[in-house]
C-alpha positions in Angstrom: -7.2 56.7 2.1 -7.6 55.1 -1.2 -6.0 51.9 -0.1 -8.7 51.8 2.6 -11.4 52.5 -0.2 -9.9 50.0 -2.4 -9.6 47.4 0.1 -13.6 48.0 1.2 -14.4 47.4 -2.5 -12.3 44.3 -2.6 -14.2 42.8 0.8 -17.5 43.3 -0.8 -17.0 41.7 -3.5 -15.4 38.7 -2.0 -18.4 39.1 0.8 -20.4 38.7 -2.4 -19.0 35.7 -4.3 -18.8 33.9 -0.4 -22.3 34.2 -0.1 -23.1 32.6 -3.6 -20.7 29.6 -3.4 -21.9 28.8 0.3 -25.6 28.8 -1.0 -24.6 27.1 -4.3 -23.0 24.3 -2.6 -25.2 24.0 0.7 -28.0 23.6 -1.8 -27.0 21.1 -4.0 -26.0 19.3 -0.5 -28.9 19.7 0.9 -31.1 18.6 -2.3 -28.9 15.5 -3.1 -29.8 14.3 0.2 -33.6 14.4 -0.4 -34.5 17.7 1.4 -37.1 18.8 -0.6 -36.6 22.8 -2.1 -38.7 24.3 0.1 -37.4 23.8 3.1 -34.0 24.5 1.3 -35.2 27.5 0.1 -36.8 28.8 3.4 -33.3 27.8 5.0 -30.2 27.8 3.2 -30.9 30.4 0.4 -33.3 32.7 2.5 -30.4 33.1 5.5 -27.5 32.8 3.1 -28.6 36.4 1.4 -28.4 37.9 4.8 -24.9 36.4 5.4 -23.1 39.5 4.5 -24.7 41.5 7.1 -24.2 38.9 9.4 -20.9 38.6 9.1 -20.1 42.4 8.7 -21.9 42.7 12.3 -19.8 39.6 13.8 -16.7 41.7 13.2 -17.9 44.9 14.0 -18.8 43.6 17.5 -15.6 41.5 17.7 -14.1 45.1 17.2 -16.6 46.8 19.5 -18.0 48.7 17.1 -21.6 48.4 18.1 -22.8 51.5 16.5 -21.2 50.4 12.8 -23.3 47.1 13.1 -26.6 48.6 13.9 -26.0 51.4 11.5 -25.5 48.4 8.7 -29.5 47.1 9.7 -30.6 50.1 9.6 -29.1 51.7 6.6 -29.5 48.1 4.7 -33.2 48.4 5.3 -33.8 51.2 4.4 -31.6 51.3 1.4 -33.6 48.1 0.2 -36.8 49.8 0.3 -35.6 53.5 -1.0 -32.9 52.5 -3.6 -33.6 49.1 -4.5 -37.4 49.5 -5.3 -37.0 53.4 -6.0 -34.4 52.0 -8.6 -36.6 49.1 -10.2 -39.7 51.0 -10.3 -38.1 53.7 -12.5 -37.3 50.8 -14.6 -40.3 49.0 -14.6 -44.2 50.0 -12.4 -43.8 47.1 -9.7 -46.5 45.1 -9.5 -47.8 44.9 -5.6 -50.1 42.1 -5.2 -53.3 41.7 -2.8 -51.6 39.3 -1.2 -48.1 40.9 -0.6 -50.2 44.1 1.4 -52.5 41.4 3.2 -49.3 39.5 4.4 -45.9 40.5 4.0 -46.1 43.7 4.1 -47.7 43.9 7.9 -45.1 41.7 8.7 -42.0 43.6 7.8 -43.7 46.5 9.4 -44.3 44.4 12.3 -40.9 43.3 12.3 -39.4 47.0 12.3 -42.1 48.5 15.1 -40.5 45.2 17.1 -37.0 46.3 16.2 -37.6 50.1 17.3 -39.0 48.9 20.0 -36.4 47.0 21.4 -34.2 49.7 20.9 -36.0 51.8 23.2 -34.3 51.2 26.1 -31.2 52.1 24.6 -30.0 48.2 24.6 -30.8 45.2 22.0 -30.0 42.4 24.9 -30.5 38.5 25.0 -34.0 38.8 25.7 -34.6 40.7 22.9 -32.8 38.9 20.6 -34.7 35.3 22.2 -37.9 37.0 21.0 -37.0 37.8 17.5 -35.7 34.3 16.8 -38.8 33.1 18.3 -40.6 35.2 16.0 -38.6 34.1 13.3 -38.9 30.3 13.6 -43.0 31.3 14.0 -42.7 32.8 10.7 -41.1 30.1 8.9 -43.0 27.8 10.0 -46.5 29.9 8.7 -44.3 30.0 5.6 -43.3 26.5 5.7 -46.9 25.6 5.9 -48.7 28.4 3.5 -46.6 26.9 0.7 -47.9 23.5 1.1 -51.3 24.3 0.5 -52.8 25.0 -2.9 -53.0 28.6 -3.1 -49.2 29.0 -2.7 -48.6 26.2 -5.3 -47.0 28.7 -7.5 -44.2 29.4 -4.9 -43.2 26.1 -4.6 -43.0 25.7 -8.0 -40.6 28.8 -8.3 -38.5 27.2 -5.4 -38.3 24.1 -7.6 -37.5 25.2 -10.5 -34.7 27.8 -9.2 -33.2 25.1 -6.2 -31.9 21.9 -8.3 -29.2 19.8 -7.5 -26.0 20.1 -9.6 -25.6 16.2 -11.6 -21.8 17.0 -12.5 -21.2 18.9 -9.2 -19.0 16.0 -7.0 -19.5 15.8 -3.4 -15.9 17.1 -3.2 -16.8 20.1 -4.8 -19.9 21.0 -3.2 -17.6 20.7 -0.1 -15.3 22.8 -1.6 -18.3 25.5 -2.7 -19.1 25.7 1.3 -15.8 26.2 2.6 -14.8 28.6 0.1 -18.3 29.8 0.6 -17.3 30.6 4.3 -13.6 31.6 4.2 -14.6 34.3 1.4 -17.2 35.5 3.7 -15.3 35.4 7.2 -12.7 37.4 4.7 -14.7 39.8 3.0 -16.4 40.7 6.0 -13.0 41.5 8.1 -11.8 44.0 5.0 -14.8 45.7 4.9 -15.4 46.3 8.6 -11.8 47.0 9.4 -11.6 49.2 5.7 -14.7 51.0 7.1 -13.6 51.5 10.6 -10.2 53.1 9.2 -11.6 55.0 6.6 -14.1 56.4 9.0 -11.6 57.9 11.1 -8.9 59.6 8.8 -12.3 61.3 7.8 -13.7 61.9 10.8 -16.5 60.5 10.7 -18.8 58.6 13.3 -18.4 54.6 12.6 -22.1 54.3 13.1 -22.9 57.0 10.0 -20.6 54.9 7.9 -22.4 52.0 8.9 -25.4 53.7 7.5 -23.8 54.8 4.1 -21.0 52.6 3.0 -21.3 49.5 4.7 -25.3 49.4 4.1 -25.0 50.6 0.6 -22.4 47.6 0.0 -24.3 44.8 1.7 -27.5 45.8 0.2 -25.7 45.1 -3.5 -26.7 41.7 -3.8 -30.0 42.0 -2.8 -30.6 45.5 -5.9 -29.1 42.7 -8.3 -31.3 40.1 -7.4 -34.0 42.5 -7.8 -32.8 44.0 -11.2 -32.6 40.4 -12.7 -36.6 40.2 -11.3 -37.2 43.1 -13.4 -35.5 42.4 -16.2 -37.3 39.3 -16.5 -40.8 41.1 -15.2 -40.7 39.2 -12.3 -42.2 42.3 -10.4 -43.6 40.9 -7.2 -40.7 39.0 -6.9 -38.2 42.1 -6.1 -40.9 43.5 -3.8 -41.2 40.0 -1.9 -37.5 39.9 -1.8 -37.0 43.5 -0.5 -39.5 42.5 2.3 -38.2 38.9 3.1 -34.4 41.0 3.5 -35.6 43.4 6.0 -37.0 40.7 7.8 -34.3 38.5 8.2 -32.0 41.3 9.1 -33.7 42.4 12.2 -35.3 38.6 13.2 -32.0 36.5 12.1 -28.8 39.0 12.2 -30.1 41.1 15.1 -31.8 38.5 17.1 -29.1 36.1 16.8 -25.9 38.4 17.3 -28.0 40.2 20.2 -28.3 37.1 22.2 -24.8 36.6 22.4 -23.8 40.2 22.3 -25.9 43.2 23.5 -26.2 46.3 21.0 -26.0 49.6 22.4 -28.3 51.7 20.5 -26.7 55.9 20.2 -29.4 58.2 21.1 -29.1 59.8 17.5 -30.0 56.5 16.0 -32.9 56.5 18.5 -34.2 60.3 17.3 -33.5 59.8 13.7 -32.5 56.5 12.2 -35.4 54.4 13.4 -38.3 56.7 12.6 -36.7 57.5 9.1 -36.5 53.5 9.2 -39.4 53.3 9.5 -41.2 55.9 8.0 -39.8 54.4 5.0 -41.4 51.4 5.4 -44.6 53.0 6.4 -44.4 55.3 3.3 -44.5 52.2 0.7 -48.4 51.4 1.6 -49.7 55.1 0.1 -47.5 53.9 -3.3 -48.3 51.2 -3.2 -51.9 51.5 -2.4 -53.2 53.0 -6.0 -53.4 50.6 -8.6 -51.6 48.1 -6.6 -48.1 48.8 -7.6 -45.6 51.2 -6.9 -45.6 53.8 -10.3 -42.3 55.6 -11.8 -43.6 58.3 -9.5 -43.4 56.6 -6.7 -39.9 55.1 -7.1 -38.2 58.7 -8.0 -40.1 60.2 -4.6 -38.2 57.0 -2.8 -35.0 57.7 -4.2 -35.1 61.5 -4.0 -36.4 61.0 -0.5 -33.3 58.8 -0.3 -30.7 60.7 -1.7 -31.8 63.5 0.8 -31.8 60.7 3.7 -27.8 60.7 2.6 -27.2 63.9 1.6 -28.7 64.8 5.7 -25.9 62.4 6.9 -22.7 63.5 5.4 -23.5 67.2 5.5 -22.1 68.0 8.3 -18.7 66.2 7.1 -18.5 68.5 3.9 
């Protein structure tokens, strides 16, 4: 058992370190070639921090474990919202900007209602998954556009100043940067799904409800750093932006693409309980977020209690 447990932390954390050499690398690539940082950042970095549950679902279905993939979406979402912002706003009030309720947030609602409703039929098929990629190339391309004009000047400047190419970086080694980019996270993700799937049955335990805990607790680790370093720097509306943009891209990009190539069978527990806790948690950020535009140290400890209950609900009947 604790060879399985070890092995699961050794996949994430070369899950991890694949996804940051592939973007590292693909970015310099693609900004040494004159493609200008936004669209870099709206491609390479935006999908490469959704990589790990990408990949995690790609072996889960190449192991036919449908209900450990879908578990990952769900529990990653909803650990972004619930632990991740819980977390950072009882560090520091986040910040929620006019614009962020106006826009993004009605999107990843959107984007979750869609996802649910997809679900309903108790299959995420190919047509399903044609409509979200639809969906998300309409999106980027709003994005794409939004950032051009002057009232999103700022956010091209951020994309500038974070995306610049590497001068002592050789093409060998971006090369290098992407394959080892890829092999770590081809690798990574096979430990962790086939660590999970083990682990979950010496212990008894449905894969889909480890999906929901340990596999979407360990993918959702880049994205509560990424958000702690916002933080620390009191880049506020930048964790809540990035919280929304990886909820997103999980349903419209890992979803839509797997599901067109693979259906998802959807468990009729997941259909009761996971989506509408999904999305209640989603729903439940609008009434914190609504007073005084930000989301208070109040608000993130009744997100994280109400997730640490979410959990607790889970594995109780495994105790």
């Amino acid at each position: 058992m604790l060879l399985y447990a070890f092995l699961f932390v050794v996949g994430l954390v070369i899950l991890y370190f694949g996804a940051e050499g592939l973007v590292q690398g693909a970015s310099s690539v693609a900004l040494q070639y004159g493609i200008p940082p936004v669209v870099v950042g709206l491609t390479v970095v935006a999908l490469g921090t959704s990589m790990p549950e990408f990949l995690v679902n790609v072996f889960a279905l190449l192991t036919d474990e449908s209900p450990l993939a879908l578990g990952n979406i769900i529990g990653s979402n909803i650990s972004n919202v619930a632990l991740i912002l819980g977390s950072c706003a009882l560090v520091l009030p986040l910040t929620v900007t006019p614009a962020i309720l106006r826009r993004e947030y009605p999107v990843m609602l959107g984007v979750m209602v869609l996802f649910y409703v997809c679900a309903l039929d108790g299959v995420i098929g190919t047509i399903d998954g044609i409509v979200m990629i639809t969906l998300l190339l309409g999106l980027g391309g709003i994005l794409f556009y939004d950032t051009q004009q002057s009232e999103s000047a700022a956010i091209l400047e951020q994309m500038e100043g974070d995306l610049e190419a590497d001068p002592q970086m050789s093409a060998l080694a971006e090369v290098g940067y992407v394959l080892g980019g890829m092999i770590g996270l081809a690798l990574g993700a096979h430990l962790m799904v086939d660590s999970a799937v083990a682990m979950a049955h010496r212990l008894g335990i449905a894969t889909g409800i480890i999906g929901l805990t340990a596999v979407a607790l360990g993918t959702s680790l880049p994205e509560l750093a990424a958000s702690m370093v916002s933080v620390a720097k009191s880049d506020v509306d930048m964790s809540v932006g990035n919280v929304m943009g990886s909820n997103v891209l999980n349903v419209l990009f890992v979803v839509g693409f797997l599901s067109i190539f693979h259906s998802l069978e959807v468990e009729t527990r997941s259909l009761q309980f996971d989506f509408p806790v999904m999305l209640g948690f989603c729903g439940l950020l609008l009434p914190l977020a609504w007073t005084n535009s930000r989301i208070s140290r109040l608000g993130g400890s009744i997100l994280l209690v109400a997730f640490l209950g979410y959990l607790g609900y889970l594995m109780l009947p495994y105790l």
